[in-house]
C-alpha positions as CSV (number, residue, x, y, z in Angstrom):
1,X,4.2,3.3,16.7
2,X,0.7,4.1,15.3
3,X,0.1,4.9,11.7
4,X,-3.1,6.8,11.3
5,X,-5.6,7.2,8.9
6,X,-6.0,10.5,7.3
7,X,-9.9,10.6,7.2
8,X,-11.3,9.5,10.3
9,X,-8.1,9.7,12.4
10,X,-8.2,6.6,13.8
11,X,-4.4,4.9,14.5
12,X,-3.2,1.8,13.4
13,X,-0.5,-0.7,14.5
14,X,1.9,-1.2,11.6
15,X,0.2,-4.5,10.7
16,X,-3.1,-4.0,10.6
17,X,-2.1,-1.0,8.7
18,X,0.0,-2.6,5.9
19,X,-2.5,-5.9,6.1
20,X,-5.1,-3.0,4.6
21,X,-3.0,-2.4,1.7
22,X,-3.7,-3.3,-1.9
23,X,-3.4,-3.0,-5.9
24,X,0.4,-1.8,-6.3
25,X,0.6,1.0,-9.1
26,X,3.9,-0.2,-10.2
27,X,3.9,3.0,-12.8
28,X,2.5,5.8,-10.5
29,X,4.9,3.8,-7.5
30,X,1.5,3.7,-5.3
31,X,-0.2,1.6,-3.2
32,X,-3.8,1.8,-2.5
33,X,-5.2,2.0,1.3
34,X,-8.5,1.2,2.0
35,X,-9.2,1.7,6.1
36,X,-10.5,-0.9,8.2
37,X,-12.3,1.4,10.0
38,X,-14.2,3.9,7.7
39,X,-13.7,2.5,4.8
40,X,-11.6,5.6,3.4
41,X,-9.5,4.7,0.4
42,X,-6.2,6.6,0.2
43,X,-2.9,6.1,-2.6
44,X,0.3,6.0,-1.2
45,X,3.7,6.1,-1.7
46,X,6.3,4.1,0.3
47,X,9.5,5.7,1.2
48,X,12.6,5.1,3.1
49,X,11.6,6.3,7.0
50,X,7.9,7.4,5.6
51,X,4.7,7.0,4.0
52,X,3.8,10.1,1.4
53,X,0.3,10.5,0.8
54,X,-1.5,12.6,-2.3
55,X,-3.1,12.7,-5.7
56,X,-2.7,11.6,-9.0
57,X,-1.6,14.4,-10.8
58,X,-0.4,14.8,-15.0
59,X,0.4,10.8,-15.2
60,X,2.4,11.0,-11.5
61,X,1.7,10.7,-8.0
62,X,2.4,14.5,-5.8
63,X,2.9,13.8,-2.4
64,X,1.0,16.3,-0.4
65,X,1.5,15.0,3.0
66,X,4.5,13.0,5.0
67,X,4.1,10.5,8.1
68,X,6.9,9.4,9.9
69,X,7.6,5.5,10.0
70,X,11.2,5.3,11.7
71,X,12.7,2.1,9.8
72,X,10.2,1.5,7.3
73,X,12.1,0.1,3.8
74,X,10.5,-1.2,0.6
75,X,11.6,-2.9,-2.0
76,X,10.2,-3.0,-5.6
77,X,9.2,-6.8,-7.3
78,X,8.0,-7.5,-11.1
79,X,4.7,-8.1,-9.6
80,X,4.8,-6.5,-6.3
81,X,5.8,-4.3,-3.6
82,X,7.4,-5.4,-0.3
83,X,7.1,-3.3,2.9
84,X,9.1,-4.4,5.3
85,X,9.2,-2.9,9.2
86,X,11.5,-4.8,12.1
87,X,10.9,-8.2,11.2
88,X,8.0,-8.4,9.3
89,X,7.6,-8.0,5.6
90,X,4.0,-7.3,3.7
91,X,3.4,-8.2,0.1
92,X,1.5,-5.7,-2.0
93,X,0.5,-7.3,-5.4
94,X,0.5,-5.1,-8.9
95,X,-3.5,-5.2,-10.0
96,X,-2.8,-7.4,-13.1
97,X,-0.9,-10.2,-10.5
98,X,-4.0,-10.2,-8.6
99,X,-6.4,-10.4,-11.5
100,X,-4.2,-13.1,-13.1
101,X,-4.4,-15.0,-10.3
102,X,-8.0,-14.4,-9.9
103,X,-8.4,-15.8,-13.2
104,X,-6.1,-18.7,-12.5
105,X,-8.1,-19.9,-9.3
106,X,-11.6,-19.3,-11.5
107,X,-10.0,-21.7,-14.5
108,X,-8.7,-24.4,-11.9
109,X,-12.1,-24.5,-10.2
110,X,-13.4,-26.0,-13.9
C-alpha cells in the first residue's frame, strides 16, 4: 500500500507517511502533513478505512478529498492522536503537548 502526496504525487509506504505527521488539532480533529519529499504541508483527517483531506472552513475541517487506507483505525488521546495500521501504531502530539514539552527539555537543560 502506498499513500501518496497530493502535491507532487510522490507515494509513500504507510510509515514513512505517518512518521511525517505532526501538530494534532484536537478541535478541528486534524493532523498536519508536511511531505518528505516537496515539502508540501497538507491537514488531515483520520478516519476508519481512510485519510480525508481539505480546508479549514467556518471553525471546521471540510473534507474535499478521500484516499483509501484498508484497516487504518485511530484513536483519540488528551494529548494526542494514535494511528494505528497492522501492527504498528504512530503518535501524533496536540501542539500545546509538544510546546510543553519543548519548554520542559529547555527548563531541565538550566
Amino acid at each position: 500500500m502506498l499513500i501518496p502526496c497530493l502535491a507532487c504525487e510522490s507515494r509513500f509506504r504507510p510509515d514513512e507517511y505517518f512518521r511525517a505527521c505532526h501538530d494534532y488539532h484536537r478541535g478541528k480533529d486534524v493532523v498536519a502533513w508536511t511531505c518528505p519529499r516537496c515539502g508540501n504541508q497538507d491537514e488531515l483527517r483520520v478516519f476508519t478505512g481512510e485519510l480525508g483531506f481539505g480546508y479549514a472552513r467556518h471553525g471546521g475541517f471540510d473534507v474535499s478529498d478521500r484516499v483509501r487506507v484498508p484497516g487504518l483505525r485511530r484513536r483519540r488521546e488528551d494529548l494526542r492522536l494514535d494511528i494505528s495500521l497492522d501492527h504498528e501504531v504512530w503518535r501524533v502530539p496536540t501542539r500545546a503537548h509538544r510546546f510543553a514539552d519543548a519548554r520542559h527539555r529547555l527548563v531541565g537543560a538550566h
